[in-house]
C-alpha positions in Angstrom: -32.2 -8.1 12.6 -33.0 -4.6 14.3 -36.2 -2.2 13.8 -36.0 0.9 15.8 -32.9 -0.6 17.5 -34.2 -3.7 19.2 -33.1 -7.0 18.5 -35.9 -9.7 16.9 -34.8 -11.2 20.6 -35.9 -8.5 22.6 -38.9 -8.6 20.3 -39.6 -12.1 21.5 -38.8 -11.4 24.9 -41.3 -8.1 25.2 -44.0 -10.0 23.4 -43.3 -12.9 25.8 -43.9 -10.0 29.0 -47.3 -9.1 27.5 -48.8 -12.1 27.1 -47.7 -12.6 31.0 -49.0 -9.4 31.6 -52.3 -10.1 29.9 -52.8 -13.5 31.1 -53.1 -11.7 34.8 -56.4 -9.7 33.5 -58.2 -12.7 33.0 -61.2 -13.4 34.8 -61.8 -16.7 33.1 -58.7 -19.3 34.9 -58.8 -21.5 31.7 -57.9 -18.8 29.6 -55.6 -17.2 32.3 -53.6 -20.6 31.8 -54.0 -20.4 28.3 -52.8 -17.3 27.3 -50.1 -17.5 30.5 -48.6 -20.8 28.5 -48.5 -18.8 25.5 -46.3 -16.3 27.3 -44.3 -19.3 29.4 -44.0 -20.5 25.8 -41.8 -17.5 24.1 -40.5 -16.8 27.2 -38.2 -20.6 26.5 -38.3 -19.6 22.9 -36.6 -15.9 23.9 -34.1 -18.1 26.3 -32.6 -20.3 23.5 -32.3 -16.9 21.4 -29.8 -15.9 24.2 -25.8 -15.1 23.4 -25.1 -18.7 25.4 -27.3 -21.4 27.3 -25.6 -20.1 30.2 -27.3 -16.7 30.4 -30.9 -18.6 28.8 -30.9 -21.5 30.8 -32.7 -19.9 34.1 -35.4 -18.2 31.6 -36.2 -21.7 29.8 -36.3 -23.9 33.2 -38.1 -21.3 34.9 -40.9 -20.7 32.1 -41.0 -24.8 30.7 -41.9 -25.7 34.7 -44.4 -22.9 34.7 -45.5 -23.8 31.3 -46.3 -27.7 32.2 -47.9 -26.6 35.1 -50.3 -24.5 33.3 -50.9 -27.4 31.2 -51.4 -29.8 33.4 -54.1 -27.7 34.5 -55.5 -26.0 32.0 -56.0 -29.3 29.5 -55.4 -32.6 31.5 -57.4 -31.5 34.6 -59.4 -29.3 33.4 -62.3 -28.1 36.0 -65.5 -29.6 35.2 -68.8 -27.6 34.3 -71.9 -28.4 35.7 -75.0 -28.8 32.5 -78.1 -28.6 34.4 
């Protein structure tokens, strides 16, 4: 599939850049990580779209690390907020 000659791949991957890019304007770190693993997330989606495994595989190790780390972070030790 093509509109305006790019690929639904280069789609992913460009929608996968912004959502990197956006997640570095965040003041808030939570959402930082959020919106980063939502980026790390197409980012492994746009490496299994690649011609082989061979040319994707860097993208999806690279991203899935990043992506788990975010997690790890962002969900399972998330920072705790003072109620007083």
């Amino acid at each position: 599939m093509e509109l305006f000659g790019i690929t639904g791949t280069e789609y992913v991957g460009y929608l996968a850049s912004i959502m990197v890019l956006l997640s570095f304007t965040m003041k808030d770190v939570v959402k930082l990580r959020l919106v980063n693993m939502i980026g790390c997330f197409l980012f492994v989606v746009y490496g299994f779209l690649m011609p082989s495994l061979r040319v994707g595989l860097p993208v999806i190790i690279a991203n899935g690390a990043i992506f788990l780390v975010n997690f790890y972070f962002a969900v399972l030790k998330r920072p705790k907020v003072n109620v007083e």
